[in-house]
DRENDO-1510 file (C-alpha; in Angstrom, 1 decimal, always signed):
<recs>
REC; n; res; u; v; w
REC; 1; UNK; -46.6; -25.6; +39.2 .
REC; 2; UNK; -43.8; -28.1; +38.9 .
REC; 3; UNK; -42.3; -28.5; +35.2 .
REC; 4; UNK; -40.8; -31.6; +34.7 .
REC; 5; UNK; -37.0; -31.9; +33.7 .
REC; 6; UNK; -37.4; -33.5; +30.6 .
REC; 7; UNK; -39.1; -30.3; +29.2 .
REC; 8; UNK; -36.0; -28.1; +30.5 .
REC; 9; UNK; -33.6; -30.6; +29.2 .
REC; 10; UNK; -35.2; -30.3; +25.7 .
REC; 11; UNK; -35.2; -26.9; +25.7 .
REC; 12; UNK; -31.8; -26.4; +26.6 .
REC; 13; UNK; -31.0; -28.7; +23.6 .
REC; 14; UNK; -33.1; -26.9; +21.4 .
REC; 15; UNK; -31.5; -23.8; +22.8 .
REC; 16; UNK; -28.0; -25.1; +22.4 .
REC; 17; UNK; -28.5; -26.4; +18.8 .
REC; 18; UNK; -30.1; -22.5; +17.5 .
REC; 19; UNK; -27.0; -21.2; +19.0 .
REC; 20; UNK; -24.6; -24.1; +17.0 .
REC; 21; UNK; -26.6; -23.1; +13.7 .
REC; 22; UNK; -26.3; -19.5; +14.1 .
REC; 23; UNK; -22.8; -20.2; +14.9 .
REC; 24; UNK; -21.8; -22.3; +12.1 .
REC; 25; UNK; -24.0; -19.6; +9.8 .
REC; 26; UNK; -22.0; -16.6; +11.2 .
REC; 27; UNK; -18.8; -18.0; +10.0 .
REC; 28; UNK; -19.7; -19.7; +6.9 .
REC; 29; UNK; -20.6; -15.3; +6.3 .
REC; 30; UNK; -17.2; -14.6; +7.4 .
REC; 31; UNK; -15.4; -17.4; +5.2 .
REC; 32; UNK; -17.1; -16.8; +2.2 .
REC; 33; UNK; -16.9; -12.8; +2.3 .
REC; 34; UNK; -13.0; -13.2; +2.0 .
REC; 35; UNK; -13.9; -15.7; -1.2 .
REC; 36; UNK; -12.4; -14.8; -5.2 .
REC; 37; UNK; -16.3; -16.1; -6.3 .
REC; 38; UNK; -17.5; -12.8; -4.9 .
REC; 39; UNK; -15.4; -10.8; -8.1 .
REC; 40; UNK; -17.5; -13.3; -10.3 .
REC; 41; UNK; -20.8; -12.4; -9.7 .
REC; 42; UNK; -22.7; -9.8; -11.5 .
REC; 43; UNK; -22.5; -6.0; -10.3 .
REC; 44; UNK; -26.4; -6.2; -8.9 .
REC; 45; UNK; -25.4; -8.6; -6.3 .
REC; 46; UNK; -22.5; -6.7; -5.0 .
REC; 47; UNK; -19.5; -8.3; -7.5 .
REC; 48; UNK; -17.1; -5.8; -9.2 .
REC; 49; UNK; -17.6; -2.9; -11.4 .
REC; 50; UNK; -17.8; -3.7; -14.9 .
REC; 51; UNK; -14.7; -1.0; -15.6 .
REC; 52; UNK; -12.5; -2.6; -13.1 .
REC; 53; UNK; -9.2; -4.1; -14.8 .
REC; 54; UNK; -8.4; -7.9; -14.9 .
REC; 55; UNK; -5.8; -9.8; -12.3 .
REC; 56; UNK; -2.6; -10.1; -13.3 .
REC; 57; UNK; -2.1; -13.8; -14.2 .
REC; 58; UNK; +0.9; -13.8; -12.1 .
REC; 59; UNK; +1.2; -12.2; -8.3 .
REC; 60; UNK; +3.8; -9.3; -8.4 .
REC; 61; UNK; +6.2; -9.8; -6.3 .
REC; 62; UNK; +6.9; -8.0; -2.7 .
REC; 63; UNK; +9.4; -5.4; -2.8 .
REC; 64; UNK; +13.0; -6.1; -1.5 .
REC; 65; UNK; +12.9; -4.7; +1.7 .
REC; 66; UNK; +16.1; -4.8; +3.5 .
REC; 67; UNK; +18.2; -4.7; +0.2 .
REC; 68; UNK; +19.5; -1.4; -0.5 .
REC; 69; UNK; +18.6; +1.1; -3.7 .
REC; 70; UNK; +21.1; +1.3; -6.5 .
REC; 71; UNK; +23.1; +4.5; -6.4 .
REC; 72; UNK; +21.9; +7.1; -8.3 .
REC; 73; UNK; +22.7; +7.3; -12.1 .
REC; 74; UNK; +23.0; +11.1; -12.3 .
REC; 75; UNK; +24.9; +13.4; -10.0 .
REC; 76; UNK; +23.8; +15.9; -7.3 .
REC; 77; UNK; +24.2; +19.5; -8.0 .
REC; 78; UNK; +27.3; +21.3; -7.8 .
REC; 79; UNK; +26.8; +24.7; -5.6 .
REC; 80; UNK; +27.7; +26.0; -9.2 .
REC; 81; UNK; +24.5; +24.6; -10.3 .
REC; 82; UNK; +22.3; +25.0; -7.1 .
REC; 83; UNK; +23.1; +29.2; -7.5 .
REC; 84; UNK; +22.2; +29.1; -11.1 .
REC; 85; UNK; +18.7; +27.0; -10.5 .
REC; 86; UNK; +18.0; +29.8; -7.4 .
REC; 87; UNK; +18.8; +32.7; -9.9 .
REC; 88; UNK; +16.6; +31.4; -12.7 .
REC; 89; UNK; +13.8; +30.9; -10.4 .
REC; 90; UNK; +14.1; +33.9; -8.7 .
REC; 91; UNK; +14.0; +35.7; -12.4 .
REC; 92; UNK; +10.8; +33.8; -13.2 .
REC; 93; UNK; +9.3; +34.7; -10.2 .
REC; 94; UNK; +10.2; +38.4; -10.6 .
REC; 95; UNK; +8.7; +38.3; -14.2 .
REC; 96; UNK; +5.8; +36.4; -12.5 .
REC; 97; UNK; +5.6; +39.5; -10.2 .
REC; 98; UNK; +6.0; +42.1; -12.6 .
REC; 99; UNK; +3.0; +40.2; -14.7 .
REC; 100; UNK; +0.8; +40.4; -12.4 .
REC; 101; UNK; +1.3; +44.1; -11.8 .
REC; 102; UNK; +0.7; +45.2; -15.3 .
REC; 103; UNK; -2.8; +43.0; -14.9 .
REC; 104; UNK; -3.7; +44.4; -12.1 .
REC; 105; UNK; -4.0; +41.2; -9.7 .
REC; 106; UNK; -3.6; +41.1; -6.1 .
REC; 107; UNK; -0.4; +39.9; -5.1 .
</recs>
């Protein structure tokens, strides 16, 4: 038959205060997974490995982005030296070749 409002009134309370818990449970989870106490706790519970290094006492710090690299200390190659690099490799690989041969593996 007919309910009377009160009831609806407290159940919409009661409603509305489940929904404020699970709310306020929901991101007390979310604040406390991005918690340090979590590397703290033993490895059972779901806290580090026990071969997992230490922190650094002090933060390394970010790398210079928009400054440029020092120039290099050694030179680039010559085309001297570039022909005498392609040479010597293609002697090794030719003795590679010729290795493999008197084995008797596919090339």
């Amino acid at each position: 038959m007919w309910k009377p409002q009160s009831s609806n009134l407290k159940i919409y309370r009661t409603r509305q205060a489940l929904f404020g818990l699970m709310l306020a449970c929901t991101g007390s989870l979310f604040l406390v997974s991005c918690s340090t106490v979590l590397s703290e706790m033993p490895t059972q519970v779901g806290g580090l490995p026990s071969g997992t290094p230490e922190r650094p006492a002090v933060a390394p710090e970010y790398p210079a982005v928009n400054e440029t690299p020092p120039s290099r200390s050694t030179a680039v190659l010559t085309e001297e030296e570039k022909k005498k690099v392609e040479a010597e490799l293609a002697a090794m690989r030719a003795a590679q070749e010729r290795r493999a041969k008197a084995r008797g593996e596919p090339e």
